[in-house]
C-alpha positions as CSV (number, residue, x, y, z in Angstrom):
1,X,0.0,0.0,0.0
2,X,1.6,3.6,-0.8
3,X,1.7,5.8,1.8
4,X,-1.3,8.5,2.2
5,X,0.0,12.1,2.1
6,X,-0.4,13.3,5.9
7,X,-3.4,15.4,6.7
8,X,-1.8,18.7,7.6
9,X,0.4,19.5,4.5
10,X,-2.9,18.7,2.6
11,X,-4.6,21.1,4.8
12,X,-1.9,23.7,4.0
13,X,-2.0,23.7,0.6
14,X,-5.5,24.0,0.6
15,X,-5.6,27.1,2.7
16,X,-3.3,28.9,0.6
17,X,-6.1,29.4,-1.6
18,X,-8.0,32.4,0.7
19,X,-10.9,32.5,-1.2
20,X,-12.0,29.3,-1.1
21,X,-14.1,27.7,1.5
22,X,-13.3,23.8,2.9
23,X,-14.9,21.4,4.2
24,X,-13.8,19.2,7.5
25,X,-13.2,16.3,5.0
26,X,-11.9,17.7,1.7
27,X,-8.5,16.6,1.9
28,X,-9.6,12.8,2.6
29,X,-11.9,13.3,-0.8
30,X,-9.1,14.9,-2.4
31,X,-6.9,11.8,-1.6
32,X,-9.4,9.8,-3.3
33,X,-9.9,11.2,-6.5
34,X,-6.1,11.5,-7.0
35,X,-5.9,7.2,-6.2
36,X,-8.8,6.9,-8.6
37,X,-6.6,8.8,-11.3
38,X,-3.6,6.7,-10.5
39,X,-5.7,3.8,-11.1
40,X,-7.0,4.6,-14.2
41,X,-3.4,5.6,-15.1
42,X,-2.2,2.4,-14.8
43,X,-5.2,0.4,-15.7
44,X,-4.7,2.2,-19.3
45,X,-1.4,2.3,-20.1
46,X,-1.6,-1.9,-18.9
47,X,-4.0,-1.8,-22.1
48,X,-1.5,0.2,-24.2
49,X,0.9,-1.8,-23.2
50,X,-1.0,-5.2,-24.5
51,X,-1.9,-3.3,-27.6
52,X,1.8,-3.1,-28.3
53,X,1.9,-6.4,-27.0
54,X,4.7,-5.9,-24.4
55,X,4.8,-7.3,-20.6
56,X,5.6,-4.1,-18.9
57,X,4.1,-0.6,-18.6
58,X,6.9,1.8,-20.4
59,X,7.0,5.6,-20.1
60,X,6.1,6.4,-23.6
61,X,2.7,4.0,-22.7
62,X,2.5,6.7,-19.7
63,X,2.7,9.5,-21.9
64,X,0.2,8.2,-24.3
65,X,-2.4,7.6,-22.1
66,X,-2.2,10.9,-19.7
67,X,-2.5,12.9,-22.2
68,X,-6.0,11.6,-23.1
69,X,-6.3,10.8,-19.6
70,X,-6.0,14.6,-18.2
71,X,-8.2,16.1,-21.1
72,X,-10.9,13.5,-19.6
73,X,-10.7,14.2,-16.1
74,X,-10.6,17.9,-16.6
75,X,-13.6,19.6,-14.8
């Protein structure tokens, strides 16, 4: 399991943003989405990866995947 990023420097670098208000639980949530990206990250690039029918996830399977990736998750 990777380590979580702790609490308070999430807190932090939320606060630096003033104008914006947060909720008791926002950084747990915020945790979250960012596994669910990883996930889908990796699950994609494993289907690149099969596509070019090779046993390991490269960088340029990365590369090729967040690109579409980001544009998707965009709010």
């Amino acid at each position: 399991m990777l380590k979580k990023a702790p609490r308070t420097v999430l807190k932090s670098q939320m606060k630096k943003k003033s104008d914006i208000r947060i909720g008791k639980n926002a950084d747990i949530m915020i945790q979250l989405n960012l596994l669910l990206v990883l996930h889908r990250l990796a699950e994609e690039s494993r289907v690149k990866a099969f596509e070019e029918k090779t046993a390991t996830i490269k960088v340029h399977h990365l590369k090729a995947v967040s690109k579409k990736l980001l544009k998707s998750t965009r709010g």
